[in-house]
N, C-alpha and C positions, 0 to 999 in steps of 0.2 A: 798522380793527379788527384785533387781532391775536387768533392762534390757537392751539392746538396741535395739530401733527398728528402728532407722537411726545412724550409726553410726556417734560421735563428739567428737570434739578435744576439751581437754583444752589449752586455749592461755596462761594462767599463770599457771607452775609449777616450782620445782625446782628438776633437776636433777643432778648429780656429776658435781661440781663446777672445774671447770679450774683452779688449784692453783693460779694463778696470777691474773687473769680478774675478776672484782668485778662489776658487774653495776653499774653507779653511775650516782643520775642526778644533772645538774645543773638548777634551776629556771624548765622552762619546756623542756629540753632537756636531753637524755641522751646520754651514753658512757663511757667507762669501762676506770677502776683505778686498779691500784695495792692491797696491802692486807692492805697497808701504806695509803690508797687513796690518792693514784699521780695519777694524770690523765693522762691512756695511751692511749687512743682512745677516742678522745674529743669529746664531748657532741653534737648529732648532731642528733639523733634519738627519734621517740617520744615515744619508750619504748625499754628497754635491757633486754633479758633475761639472765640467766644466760647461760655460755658456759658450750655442752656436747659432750664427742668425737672430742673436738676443735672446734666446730660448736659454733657459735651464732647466737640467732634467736633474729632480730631489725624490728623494726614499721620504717616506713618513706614514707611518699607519701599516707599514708592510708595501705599499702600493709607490709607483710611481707618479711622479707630475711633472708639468712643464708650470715653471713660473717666470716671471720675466723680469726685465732689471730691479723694478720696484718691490721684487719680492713675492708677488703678487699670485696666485693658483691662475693658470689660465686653460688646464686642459680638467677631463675628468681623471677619474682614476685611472692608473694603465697597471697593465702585466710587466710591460718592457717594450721599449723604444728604439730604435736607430740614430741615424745620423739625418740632420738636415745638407741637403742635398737641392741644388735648383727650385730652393727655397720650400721642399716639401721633406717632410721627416715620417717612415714608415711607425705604426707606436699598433699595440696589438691591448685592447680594450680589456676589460675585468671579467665579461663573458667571453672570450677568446677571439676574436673576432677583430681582425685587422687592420686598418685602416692608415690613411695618410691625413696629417696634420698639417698647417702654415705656420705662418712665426706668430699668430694669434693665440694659436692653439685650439682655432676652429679643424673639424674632419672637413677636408673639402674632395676626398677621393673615397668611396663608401661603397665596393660593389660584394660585398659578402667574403673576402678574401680571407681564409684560413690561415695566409703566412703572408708577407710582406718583405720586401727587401729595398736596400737604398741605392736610391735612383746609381747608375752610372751612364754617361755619353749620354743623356736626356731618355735612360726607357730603364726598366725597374720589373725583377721577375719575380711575378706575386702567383700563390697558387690558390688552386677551387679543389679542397678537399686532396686526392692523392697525385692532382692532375697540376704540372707548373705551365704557367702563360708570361706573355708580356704587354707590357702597358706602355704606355705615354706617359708626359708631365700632369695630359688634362684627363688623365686616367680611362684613355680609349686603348684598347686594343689592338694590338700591334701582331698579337698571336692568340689565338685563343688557348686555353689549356688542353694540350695535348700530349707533351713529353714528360718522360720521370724524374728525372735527375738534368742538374746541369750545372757550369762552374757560377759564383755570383755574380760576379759583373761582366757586362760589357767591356771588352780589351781591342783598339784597335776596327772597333767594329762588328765584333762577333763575339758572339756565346760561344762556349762549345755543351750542345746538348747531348741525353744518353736516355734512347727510348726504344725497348725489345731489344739490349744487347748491343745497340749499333749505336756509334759515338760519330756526332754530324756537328759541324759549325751552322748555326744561324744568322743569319745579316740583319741590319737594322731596320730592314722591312719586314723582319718574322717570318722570314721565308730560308729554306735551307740551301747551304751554298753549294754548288753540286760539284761534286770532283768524280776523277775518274775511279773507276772501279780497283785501279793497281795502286789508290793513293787512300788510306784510312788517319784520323787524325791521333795526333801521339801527345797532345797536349796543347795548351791555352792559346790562343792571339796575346801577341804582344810587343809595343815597337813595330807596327807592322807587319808581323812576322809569327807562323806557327810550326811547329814541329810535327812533323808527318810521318808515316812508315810508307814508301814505297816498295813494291813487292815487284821484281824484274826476274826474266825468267832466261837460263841459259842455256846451252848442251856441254852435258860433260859425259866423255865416254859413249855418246851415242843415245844421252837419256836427258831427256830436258827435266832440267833443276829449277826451282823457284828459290829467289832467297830474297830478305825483304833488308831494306838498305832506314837510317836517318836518313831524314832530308828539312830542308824548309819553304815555305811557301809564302807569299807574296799575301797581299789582301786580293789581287786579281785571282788568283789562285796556280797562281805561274810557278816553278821552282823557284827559287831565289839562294838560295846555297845547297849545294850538293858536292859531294868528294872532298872527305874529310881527314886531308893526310896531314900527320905528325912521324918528323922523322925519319920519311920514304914510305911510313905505312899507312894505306886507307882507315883508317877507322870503323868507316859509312857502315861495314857492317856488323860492327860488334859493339856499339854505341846505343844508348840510350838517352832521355832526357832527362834531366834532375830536375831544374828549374827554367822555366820560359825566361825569357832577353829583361832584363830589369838594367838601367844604368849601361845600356849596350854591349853588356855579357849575359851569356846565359853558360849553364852549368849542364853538362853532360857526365855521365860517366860508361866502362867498361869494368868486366868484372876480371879479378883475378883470382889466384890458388887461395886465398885468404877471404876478399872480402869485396871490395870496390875501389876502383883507382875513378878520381875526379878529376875535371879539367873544367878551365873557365875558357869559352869562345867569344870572340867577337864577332862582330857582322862582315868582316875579311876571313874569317874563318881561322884565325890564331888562334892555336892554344895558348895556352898557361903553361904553367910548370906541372907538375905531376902530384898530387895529393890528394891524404889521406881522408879528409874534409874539407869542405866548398862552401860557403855561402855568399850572400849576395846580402851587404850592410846597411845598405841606403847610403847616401851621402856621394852617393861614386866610388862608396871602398868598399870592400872585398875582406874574405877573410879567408885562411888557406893554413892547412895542416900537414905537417907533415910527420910521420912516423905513427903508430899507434899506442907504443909505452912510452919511453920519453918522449911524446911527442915534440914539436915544434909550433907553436902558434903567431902567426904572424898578420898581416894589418896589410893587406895591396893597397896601392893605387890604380887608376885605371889601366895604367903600363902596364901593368903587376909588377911592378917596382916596387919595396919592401918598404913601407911608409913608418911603420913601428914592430916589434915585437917584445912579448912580453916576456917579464923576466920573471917573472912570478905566475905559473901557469894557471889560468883558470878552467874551472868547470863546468862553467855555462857564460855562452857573451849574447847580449840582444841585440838591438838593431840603432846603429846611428841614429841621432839626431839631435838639431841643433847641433851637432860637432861635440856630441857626448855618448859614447854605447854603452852601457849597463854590461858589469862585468861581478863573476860569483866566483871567490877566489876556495883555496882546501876545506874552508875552515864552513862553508856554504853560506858566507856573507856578501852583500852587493854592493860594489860602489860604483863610480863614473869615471871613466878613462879616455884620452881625446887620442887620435888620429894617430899620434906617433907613441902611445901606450904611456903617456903618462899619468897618473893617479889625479886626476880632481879632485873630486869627493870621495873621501873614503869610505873604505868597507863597512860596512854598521848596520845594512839594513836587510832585512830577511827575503825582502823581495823589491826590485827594482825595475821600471816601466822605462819607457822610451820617451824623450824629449820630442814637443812639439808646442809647438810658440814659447819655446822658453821655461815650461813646466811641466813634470815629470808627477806621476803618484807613485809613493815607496811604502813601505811596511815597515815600521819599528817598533818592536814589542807587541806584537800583536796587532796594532793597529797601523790603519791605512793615514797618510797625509799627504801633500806636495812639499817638494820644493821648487825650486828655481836652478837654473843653470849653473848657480856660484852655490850651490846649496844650502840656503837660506830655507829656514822648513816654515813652512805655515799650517801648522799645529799647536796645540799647547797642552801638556798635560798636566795639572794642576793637583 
């Protein structure tokens, strides 16, 4: 499970693309072009991100800005920024110092917050010094700062918090969800659904045993899957969580004499097939390994029906989108491969991002640029 225990911003993502604004550098400058790359806000910055809620976030002078379609500065300096979200963007000021931003680039959320996170389900976990809370849209308080650690967003409804050792879901009223004392949580809400450890007690031999079982649980807080057989064998108790329900699988695994055997379940409780590695692609694919020297790399569907496999095995794959995964073949170069492993774009670039609305940032020769889905670069180096 991963955490946060000071909350950070990523400086590169891509969020919904500005139909018309495309980052684009020239040599080591950038500035945003049309979809044609015409240069409409000429190269002046030393990084563009992509524009969201009409906001763009630029590098220049070391510092961050938001400027807006005209080009325009509209915020003051920042450290580093978030994502606009429910129309409000967390951005942390040049004295460290927090705060949420609108598409103006006015602060209209300002209560001294040391860290700031992006909104999710309308509430946002901002912290006061080593203490995290939660907020509202109109930056009221939903929780006050009281817990250490917690996952980022809101999934399904719930946090999962972690404060003095003990790991609790919180509900959207900042209040903790109560479960029973034989039910501890084992991982994130998601799809309605989180991963639990139940602990049930038996007699064997005349001596009561405690053994603690997977399970899943409901947003009510009900069981919702339990008894976890593959093959005539229960699983429930040698089972773990890999990853929470994404694309209506989630990934478990058990250990064996080597290493870890994976499976992908569904919400009927089917496994998968048996594998070496698991993840979860985005798109509704899947990705599944099997052997660990020759391996076998292969491309699910959500059947887990063998949708492609590659023939050329790679050494790193990212994550769908658009209907393209970024894929790093022997040689440690990256190109774009569709659904059933066919080669798009080829290999060439040192490092390669994930498609969304159409446009990707890659690495060539040292430097960063986009392209497009047909791989169309917009860069130029002169």
């Amino acid at each position: 499970m991963k955490f946060i225990k000071t909350i950070v911003f990523l400086l590169i993502f891509i969020p919904q693309v500005n139909g018309q604004l495309i980052p684009y550098r020239v040599n080591f400058k950038w500035g945003y072009s049309n979809t044609k790359g015409e240069i409409i806000i000429q190269p002046q910055y030393a990084f563009c991100d992509f524009f969201q809620d009409s906001v763009g976030f630029v590098i220049k002078d070391s510092s961050s800005y938001a400027i807006n379609t005209k080009g325009q500065i509209i915020s003051e300096p920042l450290k580093r920024y978030g994502n606009f979200i429910n129309g409000l963007c967390p951005v942390q000021l040049r004295n460290g110092k927090s705060v949420y931003i609108n598409q103006s680039g006015k602060i209209v959320i300002d209560k001294g917050f040391s860290a700031a996170e992006n909104f999710s389900e309308g509430l946002a976990v901002v912290s006061l010094g080593s203490k995290l809370g939660i907020i509202n849209t109109k930056g009221e308080w939903i929780r006050q700062p009281d817990f250490d650690t917690s996952s980022i967003y809101y999934k399904s409804g719930f946090l999962l918090g972690l404060s003095k050792g003990k790991y609790f879901y919180i509900d959207r009223n900042g209040k903790n969800f109560q479960l029973p004392d034989s039910i501890s949580p084992a991982g994130i809400f998601s799809e309605g659904l989180a991963p639990v450890f139940v602990t049930k007690s038996y007699n064997s031999t005349g001596q009561k045993v405690k053994t603690t079982f997977l399970e899943f649980i409901d947003t009510t807080g009900k069981i919702a899957l339990s008894g976890f057989f593959n093959d005539g064998v229960d699983y429930s108790e040698y089972i773990t969580i890999e990853k929470e329900f994404r694309d209506g699988k989630a990934i478990i695994k058990s250990r064996n004499d080597l290493a870890w055997d994976y499976f992908f379940i569904d919400k009927k409780k089917r496994f998968s097939p048996l594998y070496s590695v698991a993840r979860q692609l985005g798109d509704s694919l899947f990705l599944g390994v099997i052997g660990y020297y020759m391996s076998d790399v292969r491309i699910l569907d959500s059947n887990y029906y063998v949708a492609g496999q590659f023939q050329s095995k790679p050494t790193q794959v990212g994550e769908f989108g658009n209907g393209l995964v970024p894929f790093r073949d022997k040689d440690g170069n990256w190109g774009y491969y569709d659904e059933n492993c066919r080669l798009i774009i080829p290999n060439k670039y040192s490092a390669a991002f994930t498609f969304k609305n159409g446009y990707a940032y890659v690495v060539l020769n040292g430097k960063q640029g986009v392209i497009d889905s047909k791989g169309k670069e917009f860069f130029t180096d002169k």
